[in-house]
C-alpha positions in Angstrom: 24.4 -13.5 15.7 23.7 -11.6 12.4 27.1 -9.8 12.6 28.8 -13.7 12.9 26.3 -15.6 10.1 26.9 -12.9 7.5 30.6 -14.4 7.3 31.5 -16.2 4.1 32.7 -19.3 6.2 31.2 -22.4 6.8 33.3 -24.8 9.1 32.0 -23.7 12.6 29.9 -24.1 15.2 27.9 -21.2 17.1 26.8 -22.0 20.7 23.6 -20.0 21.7 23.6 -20.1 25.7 19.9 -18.8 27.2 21.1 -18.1 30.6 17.3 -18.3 31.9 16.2 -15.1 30.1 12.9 -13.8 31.1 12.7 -11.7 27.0 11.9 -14.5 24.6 15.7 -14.6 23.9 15.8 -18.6 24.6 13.2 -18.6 21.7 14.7 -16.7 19.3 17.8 -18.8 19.7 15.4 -22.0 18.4 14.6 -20.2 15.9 17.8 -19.5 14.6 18.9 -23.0 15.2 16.1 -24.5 13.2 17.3 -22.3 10.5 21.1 -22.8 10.7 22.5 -26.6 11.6 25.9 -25.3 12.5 23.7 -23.8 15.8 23.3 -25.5 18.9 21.3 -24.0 21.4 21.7 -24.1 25.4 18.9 -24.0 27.9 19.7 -23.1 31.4 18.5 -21.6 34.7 20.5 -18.1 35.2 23.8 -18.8 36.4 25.2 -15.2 35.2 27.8 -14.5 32.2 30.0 -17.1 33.7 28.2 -20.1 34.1 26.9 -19.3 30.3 30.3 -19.4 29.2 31.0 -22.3 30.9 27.9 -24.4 29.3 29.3 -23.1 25.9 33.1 -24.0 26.4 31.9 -27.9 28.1 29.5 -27.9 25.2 31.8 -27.1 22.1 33.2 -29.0 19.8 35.7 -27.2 17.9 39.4 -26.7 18.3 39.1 -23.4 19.0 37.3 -20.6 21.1 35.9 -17.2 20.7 33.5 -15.2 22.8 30.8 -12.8 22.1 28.7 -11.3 24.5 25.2 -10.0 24.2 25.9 -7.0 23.9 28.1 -6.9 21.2 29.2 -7.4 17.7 31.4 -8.4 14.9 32.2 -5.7 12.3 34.8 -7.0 9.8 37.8 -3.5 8.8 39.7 -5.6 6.7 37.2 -7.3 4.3 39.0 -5.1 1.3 42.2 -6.9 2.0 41.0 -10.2 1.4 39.1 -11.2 -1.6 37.6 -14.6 -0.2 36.7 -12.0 2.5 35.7 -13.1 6.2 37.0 -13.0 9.7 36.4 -16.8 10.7 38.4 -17.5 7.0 42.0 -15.2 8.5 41.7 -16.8 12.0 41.4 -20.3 9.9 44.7 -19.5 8.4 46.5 -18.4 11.5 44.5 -21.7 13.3 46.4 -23.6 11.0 49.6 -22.8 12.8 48.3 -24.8 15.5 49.1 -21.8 18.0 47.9 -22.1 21.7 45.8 -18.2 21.1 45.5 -16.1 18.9 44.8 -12.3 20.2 43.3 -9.1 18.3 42.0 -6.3 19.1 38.8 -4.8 19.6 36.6 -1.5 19.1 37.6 -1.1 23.1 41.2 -1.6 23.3 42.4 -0.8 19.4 45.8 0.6 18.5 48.7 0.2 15.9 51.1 -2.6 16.3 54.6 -0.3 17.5 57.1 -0.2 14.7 59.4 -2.9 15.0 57.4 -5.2 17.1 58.1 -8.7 15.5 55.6 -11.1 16.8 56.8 -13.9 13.9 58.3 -16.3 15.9 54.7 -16.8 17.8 56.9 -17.3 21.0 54.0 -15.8 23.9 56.3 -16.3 26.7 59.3 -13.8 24.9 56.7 -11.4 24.0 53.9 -11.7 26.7 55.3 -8.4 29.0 55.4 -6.6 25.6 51.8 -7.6 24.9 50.6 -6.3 28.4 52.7 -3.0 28.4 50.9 -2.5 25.1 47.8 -3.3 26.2 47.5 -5.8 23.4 47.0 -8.7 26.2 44.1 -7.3 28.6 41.9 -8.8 31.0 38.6 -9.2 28.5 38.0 -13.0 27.1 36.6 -11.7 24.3 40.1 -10.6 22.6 41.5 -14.1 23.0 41.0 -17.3 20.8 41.9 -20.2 22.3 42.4 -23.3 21.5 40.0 -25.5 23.8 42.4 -28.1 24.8 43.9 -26.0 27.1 40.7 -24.6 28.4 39.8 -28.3 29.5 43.0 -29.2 30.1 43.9 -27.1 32.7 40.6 -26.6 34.3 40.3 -22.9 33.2 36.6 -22.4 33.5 35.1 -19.1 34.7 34.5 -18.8 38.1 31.0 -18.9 39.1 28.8 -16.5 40.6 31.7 -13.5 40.6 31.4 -10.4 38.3 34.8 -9.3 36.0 35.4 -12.9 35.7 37.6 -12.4 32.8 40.4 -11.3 35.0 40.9 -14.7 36.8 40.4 -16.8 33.9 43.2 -14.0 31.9 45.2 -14.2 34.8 45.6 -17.8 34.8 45.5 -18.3 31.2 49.0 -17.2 30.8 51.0 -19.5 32.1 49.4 -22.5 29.8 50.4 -20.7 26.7 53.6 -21.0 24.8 52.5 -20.0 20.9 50.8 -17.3 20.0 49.5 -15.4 16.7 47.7 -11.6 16.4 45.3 -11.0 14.4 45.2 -7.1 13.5 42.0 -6.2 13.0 39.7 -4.8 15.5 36.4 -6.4 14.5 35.0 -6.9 17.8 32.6 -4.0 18.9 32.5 -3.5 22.5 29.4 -1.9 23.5 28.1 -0.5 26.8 24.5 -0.9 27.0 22.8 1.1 30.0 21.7 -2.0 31.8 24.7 -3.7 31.5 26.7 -4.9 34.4 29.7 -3.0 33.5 27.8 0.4 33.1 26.3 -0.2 36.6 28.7 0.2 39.6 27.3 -1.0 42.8 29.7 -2.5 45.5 29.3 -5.6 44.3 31.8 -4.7 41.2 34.0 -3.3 43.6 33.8 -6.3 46.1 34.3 -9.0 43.4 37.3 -7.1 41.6 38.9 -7.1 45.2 38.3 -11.0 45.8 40.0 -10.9 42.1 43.0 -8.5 42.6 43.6 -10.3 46.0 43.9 -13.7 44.9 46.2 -12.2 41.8 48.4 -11.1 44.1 48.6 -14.6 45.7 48.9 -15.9 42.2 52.3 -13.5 41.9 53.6 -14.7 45.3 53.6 -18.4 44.0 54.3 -17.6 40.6 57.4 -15.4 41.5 59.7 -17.6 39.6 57.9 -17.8 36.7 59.3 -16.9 33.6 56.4 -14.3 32.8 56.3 -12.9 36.4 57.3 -8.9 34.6 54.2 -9.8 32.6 52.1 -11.3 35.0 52.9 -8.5 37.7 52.3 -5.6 34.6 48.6 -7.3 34.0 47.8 -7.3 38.1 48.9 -3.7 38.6 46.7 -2.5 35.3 43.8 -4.3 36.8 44.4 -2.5 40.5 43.7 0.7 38.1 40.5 -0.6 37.3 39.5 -1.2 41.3 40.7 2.4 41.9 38.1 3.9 39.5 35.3 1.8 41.2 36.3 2.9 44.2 35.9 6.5 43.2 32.8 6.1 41.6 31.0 4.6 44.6 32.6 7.6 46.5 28.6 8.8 47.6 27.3 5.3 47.9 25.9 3.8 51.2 29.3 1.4 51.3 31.5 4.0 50.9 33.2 3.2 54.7 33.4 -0.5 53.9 34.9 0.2 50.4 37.4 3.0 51.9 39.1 -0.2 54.6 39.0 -3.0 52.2 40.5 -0.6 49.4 43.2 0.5 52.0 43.9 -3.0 53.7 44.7 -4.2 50.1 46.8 -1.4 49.3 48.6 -2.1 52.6 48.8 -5.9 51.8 50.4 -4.7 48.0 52.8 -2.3 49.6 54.5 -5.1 51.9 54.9 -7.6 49.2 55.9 -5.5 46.5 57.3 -1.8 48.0 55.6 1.7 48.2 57.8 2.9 45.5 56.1 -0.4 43.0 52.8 0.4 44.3 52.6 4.2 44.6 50.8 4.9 40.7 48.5 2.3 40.7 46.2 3.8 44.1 45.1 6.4 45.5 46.3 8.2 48.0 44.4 8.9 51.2 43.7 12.5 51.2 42.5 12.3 47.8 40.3 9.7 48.6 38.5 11.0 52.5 38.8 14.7 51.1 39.0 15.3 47.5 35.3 15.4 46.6 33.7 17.3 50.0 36.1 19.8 49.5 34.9 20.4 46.0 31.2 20.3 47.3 32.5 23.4 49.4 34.4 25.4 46.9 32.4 24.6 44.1 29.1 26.9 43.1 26.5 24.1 43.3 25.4 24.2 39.5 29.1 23.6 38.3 29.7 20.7 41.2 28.7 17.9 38.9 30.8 18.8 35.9 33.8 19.1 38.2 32.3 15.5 40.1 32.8 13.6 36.8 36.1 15.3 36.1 37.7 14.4 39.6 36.5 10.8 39.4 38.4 10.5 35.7 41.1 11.7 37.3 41.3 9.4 39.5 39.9 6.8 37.8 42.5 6.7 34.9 
């Protein structure tokens, strides 16, 4: 909150969602708000990250949206360049251009803009394969401002009670936007705390991302004629990447048969839609998966085994 009040901008509202914390968090939100008007705070049972977002998007009032997680924070690179200074102050002036999103970067997902990339004409659907292949258009909410009319418009709420929500609600996003602007400076720090959701894999991560990357797939099949489909295809495959390093992670966990057929019967469903030759770089393979890591138990002198472990499962999980 500290990171987004220290702005030298006034004309906005900051939703404070207490998703039923048990750490004084809900109070310390009051507090805030009885020192700030332009803070409204929301008190709810917890409904997990996306029923919070949800309260905040139903709540807000402004024509635009922005995430930021617990976790994380704002951290301004290109103050220098700007003597009224601020963040919220450049978004203002590319909000003015009455785009449908505006994307930047963040501490997570950061690089240069290629040379000769031309974004000007703000045209999302020219550009959007472009802005996946550079990784520039990802899965997180948090990297995309959007203006909330077509958030309630087009129904594009989180869906409740799922993990990796941002991938649906990304996913779908795409085909309501025609304008875009990007905004390059990577202000957003991404953190991994060590009780965080992302930092802890159990099979419920892997079991969600599945539901997920199996009703993307579905989403392709009906979208096929769609004017983005390279794009839209581009983002689904990336995020199959993401369900293959679950998969290897949990490679010693009590699921570990349950992930292996699920993993498999998806990658079967992928290859008849889209060919073996399309699908081949985005999974694993069998025999890496049943005997890559109990061969290495066997080979491996037992004191260098987990060193080797972690470097298998970035292999794989890359």
């Amino acid at each position: 909150m500290d990171s987004v009040l220290a702005e030298n901008f006034a004309d906005y509202e900051m939703i404070l969602v207490d998703d039923g914390s048990p750490d004084g968090c809900g109070k310390i939100c009051d507090e805030y708000a009885g020192k700030y008007p332009h803070i409204k705070v929301i008190h709810q049972e917890n409904g997990g990250l996306s029923d919070a977002r949800n309260a905040g998007i139903r709540a807000a009032k402004g024509d635009y949206l922005i995430f930021l997680d617990s976790d994380d924070y704002w951290a301004d690179t290109n103050r220098s360049k700007n003597a009224r200074g601020g963040i919220l102050f450049d978004l203002q002036q590319l909000a003015d251009k009455k785009v449908d999103l505006i994307l930047h970067p963040s501490s997570f997902n950061y690089r240069d803009i290629p040379k000769g990339a031309d974004f000007s004409d703000n045209d999302f659907v020219r550009h959007f394969e472009t802005l996946v292949e550079g990784r520039y258009y990802i899965a997180n909410a948090w990297t995309k401002i959007v203006r909330r009319e077509i958030i309630i418009k087009n129904n594009l709420f989180f869906p409740k009670g799922y993990i990796h929500e941002d991938f649906p609600y990304s996913l779908q996003l795409a085909r309501f936007i025609k304008t875009f602007a990007f905004y390059d400076n990577p202000f957003y720090q991404y953190r991994v705390l060590g009780g965080s959701i992302s930092h802890n894999i159990k099979y419920k991560n892997f079991s969600d991302v599945l539901t997920h990357l199996d009703r993307g797939v579905d989403f392709l099949v009906e979208n096929k004629n769609s004017p983005i489909y390279g794009g839209l295809q581009k983002f689904v495959f990336d995020n199959i990447g993401y369900l293959r390093s679950i998969s290897v992670r949990l490679y010693f966990s009590k699921n570990i048969i349950v992930v292996y057929r699920e993993y498999f019967s998806f990658k079967e469903k992928c290859r008849k839609i889209f060919g073996a030759k399309a699908i081949r770089p985005i999974f694993i393979g069998k025999t890496a998966f049943i005997i890559g890591l109990p061969i290495l138990r066997l080979l491996v002198p037992p004191m260098l085994y987990p060193a080797i472990k972690a470097v298998y499962q970035k292999f794989f999980s890359e």
